[in-house]
C-alpha positions in Angstrom: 13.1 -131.6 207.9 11.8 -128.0 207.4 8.8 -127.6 205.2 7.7 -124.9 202.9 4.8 -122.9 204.6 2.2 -123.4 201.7 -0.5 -120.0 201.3 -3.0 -122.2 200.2 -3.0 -125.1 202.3 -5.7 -127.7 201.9 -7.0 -128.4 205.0 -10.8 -129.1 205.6 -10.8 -129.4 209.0 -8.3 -129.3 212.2 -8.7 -131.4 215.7 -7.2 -131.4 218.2 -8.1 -134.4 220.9 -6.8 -134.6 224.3 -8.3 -138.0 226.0 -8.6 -137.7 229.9 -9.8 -139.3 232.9 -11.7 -137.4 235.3 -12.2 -137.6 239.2 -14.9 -139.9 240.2 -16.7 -136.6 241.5 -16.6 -134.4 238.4 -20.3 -134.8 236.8 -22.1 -133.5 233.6 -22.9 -130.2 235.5 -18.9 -129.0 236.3 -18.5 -129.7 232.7 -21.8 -127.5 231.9 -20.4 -124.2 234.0 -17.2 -124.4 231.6 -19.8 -122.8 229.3 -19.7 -119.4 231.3 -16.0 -118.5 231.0 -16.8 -119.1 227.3 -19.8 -118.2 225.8 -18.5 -114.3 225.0 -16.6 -116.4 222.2 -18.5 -119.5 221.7 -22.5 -118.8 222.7 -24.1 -121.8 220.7 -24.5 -124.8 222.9 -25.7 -128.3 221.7 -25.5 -131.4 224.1 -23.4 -134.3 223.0 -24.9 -137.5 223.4 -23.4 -140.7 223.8 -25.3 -143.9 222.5 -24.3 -147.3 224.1 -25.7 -151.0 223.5 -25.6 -153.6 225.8 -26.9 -157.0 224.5 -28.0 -159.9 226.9 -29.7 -163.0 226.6 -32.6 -162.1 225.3 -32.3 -158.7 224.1 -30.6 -155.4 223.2 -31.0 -152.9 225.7 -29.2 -149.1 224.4 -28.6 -146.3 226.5 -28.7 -142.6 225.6 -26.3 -139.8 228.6 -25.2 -136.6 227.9 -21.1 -136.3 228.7 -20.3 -133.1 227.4 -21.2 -130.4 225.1 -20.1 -129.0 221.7 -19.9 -124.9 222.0 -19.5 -123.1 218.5 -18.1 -119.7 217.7 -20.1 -116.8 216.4 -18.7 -117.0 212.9 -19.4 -121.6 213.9 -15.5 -122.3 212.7 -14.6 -123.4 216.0 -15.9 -125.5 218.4 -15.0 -126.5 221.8 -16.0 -129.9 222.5 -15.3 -130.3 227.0 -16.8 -133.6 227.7 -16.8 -136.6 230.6 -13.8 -138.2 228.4 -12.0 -135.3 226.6 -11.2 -132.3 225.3 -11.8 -131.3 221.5 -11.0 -128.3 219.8 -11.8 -128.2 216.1 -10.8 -125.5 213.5 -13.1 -125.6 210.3 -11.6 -124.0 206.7 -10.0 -121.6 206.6 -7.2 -122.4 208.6 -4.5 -119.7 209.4 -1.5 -121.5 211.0 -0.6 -124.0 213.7 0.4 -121.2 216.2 -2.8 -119.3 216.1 -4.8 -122.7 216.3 -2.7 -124.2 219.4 -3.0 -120.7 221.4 -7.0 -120.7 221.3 -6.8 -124.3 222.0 -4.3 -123.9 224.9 -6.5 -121.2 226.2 -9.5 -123.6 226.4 -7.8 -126.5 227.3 -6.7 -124.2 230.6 -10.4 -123.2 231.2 -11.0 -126.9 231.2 -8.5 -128.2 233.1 -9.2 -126.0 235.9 -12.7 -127.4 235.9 -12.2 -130.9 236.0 -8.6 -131.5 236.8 -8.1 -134.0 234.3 -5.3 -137.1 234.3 -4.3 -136.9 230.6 -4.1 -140.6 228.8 -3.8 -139.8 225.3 -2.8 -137.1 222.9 -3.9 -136.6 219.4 -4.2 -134.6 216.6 -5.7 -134.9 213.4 -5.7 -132.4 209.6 -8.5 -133.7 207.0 -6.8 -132.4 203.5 -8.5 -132.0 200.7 -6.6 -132.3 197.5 -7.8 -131.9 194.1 -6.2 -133.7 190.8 -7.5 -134.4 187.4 -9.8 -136.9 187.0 -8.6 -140.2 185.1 -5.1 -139.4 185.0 -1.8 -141.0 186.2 -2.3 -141.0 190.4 1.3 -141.3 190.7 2.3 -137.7 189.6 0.2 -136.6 192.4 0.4 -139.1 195.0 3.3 -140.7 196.2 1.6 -143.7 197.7 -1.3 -144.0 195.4 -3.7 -147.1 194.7 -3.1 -149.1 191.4 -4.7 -151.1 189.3 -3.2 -155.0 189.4 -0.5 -155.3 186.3 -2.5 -158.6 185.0 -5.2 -156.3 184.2 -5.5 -154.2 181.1 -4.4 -150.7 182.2 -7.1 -149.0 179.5 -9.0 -148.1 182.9 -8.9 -145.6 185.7 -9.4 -146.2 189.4 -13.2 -144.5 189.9 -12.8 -145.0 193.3 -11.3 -146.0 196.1 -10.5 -146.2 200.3 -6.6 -146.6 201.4 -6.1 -146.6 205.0 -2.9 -147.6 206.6 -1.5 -147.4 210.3 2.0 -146.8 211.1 3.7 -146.7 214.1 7.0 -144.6 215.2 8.7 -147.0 218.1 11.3 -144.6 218.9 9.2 -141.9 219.3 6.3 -143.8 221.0 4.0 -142.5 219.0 1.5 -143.8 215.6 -0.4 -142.4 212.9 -3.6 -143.3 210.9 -3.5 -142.0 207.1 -6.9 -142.0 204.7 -6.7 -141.9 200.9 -10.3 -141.4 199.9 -12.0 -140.6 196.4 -15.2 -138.6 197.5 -15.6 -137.3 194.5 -15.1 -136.2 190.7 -17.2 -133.4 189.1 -15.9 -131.4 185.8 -13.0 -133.4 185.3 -11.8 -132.2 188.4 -11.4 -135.7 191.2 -11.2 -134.4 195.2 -8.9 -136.6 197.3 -9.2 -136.7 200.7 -6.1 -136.6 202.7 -7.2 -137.6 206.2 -4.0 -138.0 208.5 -4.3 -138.7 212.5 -1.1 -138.9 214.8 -1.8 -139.5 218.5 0.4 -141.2 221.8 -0.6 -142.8 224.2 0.4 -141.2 228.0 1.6 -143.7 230.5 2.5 -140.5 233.4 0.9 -137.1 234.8 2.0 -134.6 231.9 2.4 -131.0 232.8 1.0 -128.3 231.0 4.4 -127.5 229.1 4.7 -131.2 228.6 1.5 -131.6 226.5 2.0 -128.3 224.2 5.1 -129.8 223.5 4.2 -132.9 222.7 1.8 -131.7 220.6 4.0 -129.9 218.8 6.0 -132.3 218.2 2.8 -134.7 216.6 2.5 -131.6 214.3 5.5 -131.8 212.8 5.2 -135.4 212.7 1.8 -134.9 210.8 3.6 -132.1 208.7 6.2 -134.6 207.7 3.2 -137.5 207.0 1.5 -134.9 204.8 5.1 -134.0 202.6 5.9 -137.1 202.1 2.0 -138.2 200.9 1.9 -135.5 197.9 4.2 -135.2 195.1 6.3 -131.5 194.4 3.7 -131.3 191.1 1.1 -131.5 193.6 2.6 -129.2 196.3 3.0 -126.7 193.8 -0.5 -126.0 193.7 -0.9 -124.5 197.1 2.3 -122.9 197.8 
């Protein structure tokens, strides 16, 4: 199915995930010296910490270690995320188009490869929407899977809010996706919908470089056709 390129497209934030596994001698400082080759284009460096709780007996013990870093771009609407566990590469609003975001992600992801020499285990990538409709009006001519109130009850009331999360999974593609429906918020009449939608895969075998931008490409047309078929055309219209 092609899609419509839309001039105004919606999305908040863009992620792409890459989950590895690293050799056993690959430590918290290889991962640090990735910041060199980048710091021309991303100088701001913050640690990333990961918290973990381990309960016994008797008591709760929680550990704090640093496995990676988050480096952000002068204008801070990218950020490369190289860690112990994965790769992240996130593209904040405005968002200019998929082949502009996957070639500055492919050129990281190289950087970091190099570095660690990673065994890829699982793919994913993920667009947070936001969507705007008219408060207190009829969901359904903007949402094509939209929550409802139950028929029993007297339909002289609109949904205020609400959380719809579903999982789906695509068997002959080996691959699944995660979609959020969430109200955050209504202000002038106006009700913002968040569209979160997440498609990932799981990898079984050593993927090749080729292997993995094409397999991401192919998650982003599956997210593409996710995000069509979520909206209605009266919807759509609005950001074509």
């Amino acid at each position: 199915m092609k899609f419509s390129i839309l001039s105004k497209a919606p999305i908040r934030e863009a992620i792409i995930n890459i989950i590895v596994k690293l050799p056993s001698d690959i430590t918290i400082n290889d991962i640090e010296k990735i910041y060199d080759s980048v710091k021309d284009k991303y100088p701001t460096k913050k640690d990333f910490i990961e918290s973990k709780a381990n309960i016994g007996s008797q008591f709760i013990k929680t550990s704090n270690n640093k496995i990676g870093f988050s480096l952000f771009s002068s204008d801070n609407l990218q950020v490369m995320q190289p860690r112990l566990n994965s790769f992240i590469f996130n593209r904040l609003s405005p968002y200019e188009n998929w082949e502009i975001f996957s070639s500055e992600a492919k050129r990281l992801w190289q950087i970091y490869r190099e570095a660690t020499c990673p065994e890829i285990t699982k793919l994913a990538l993920r667009y947070i929407n936001i969507l705007e409709i008219p408060a207190k009006c009829n969901m359904i001519d903007y949402l094509t899977s939209p929550p409802t109130i139950p028929p029993q009850l007297s339909q002289n009331q609109y949904i205020s809010n609400f959380l719809h999360r579903v999982f789906i999974t695509d068997t002959t593609n080996n691959c699944s996706a995660s979609i959020t429906q969430l109200l955050e918020k209504t202000i002038n009449d106006i009700s913002t919908i968040l569209l979160d939608i997440e498609v990932f895969t799981n990898i079984s075998s050593t993927f090749s470089d080729n292997e993995l931008w094409e397999m991401m490409e192919f998650l982003c047309k599956y997210k593409d056709n996710i995000f069509y078929a979520s909206i209605t055309e009266k919807l759509l219209e609005k950001y074509k």
